[in-house]
C-alpha positions as CSV (number, residue, x, y, z in Angstrom):
1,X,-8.1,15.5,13.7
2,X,-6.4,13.6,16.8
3,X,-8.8,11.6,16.8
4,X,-8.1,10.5,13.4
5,X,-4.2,9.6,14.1
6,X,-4.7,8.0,17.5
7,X,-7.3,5.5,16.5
8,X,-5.5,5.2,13.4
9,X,-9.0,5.8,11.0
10,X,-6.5,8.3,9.1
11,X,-4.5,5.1,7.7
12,X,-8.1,3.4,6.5
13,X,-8.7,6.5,4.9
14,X,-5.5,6.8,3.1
15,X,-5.9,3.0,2.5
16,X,-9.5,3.9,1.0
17,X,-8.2,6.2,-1.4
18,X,-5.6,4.0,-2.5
19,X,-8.1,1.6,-3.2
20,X,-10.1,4.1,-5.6
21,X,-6.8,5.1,-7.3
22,X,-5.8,1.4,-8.3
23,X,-9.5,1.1,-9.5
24,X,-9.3,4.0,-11.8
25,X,-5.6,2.9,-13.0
26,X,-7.3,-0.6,-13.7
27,X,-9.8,1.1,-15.2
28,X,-8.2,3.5,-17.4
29,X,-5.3,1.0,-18.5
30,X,-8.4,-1.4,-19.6
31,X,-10.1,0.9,-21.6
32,X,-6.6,2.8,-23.2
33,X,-4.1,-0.2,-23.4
34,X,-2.3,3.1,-21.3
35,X,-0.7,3.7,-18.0
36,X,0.5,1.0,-15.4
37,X,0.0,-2.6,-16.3
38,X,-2.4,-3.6,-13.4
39,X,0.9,-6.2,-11.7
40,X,3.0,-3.4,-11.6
41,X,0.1,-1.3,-9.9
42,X,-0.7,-4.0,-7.3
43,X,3.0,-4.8,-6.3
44,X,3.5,-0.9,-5.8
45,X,0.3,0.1,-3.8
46,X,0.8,-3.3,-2.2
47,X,4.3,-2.1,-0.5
48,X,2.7,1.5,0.6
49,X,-0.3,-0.2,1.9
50,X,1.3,-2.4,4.2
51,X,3.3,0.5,5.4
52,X,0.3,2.2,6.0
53,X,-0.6,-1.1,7.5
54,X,2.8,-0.8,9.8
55,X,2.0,3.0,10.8
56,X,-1.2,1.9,11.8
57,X,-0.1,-1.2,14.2
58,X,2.2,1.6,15.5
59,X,-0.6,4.1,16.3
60,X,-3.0,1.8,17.6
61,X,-1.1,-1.1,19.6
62,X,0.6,-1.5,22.7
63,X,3.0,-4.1,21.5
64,X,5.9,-2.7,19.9
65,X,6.9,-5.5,17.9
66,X,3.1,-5.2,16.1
67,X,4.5,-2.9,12.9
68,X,7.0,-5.5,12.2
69,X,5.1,-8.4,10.0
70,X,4.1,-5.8,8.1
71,X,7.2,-3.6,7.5
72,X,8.6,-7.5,6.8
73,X,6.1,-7.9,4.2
74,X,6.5,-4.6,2.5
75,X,10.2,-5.6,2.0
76,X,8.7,-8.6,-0.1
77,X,6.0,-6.2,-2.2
78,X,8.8,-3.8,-2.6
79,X,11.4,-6.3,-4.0
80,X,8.9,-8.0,-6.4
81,X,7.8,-4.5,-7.5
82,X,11.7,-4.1,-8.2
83,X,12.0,-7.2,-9.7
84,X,9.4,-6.7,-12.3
85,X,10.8,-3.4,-13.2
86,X,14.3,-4.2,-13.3
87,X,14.7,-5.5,-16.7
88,X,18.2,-6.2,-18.7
């Protein structure tokens, strides 16, 4: 199990299973015309992946600047994910 959280394979694993989770929301909203309209799926797993993404830098690399494109970019998912939900 430490070897999964120093080499950071736990975050591709997480990432893995986030990637099979927005498959079967795509899926099931296809099919049903139910559930999270694919956008609003991909702007919210976007912004947890890249702070997966951040975590990961963190684990893995010497350079502590290294989480901080990502945390940047999660900021970005995050507020368009906002956007998109904050209607009038």
């Amino acid at each position: 199990m430490r070897e999964l959280f120093a080499g950071g394979r736990i975050v591709e694993l997480i990432l893995a299973l986030m990637a099979l989770e927005e498959l079967a929301l795509g899926l099931y909203h296809r099919r049903t015309g139910r559930g999270i309209a694919p956008l609003d799926l991909v702007l919210n797993l976007a912004a947890g992946a890249l702070l997966l993404l951040a975590l990961r830098a963190a684990l893995v690399d010497s350079d502590p600047l290294a989480p901080a494109p990502y945390l940047a970019a999660s900021l970005f998912a995050h507020v368009a994910d906002l956007a998109r939900r904050w209607r009038p």
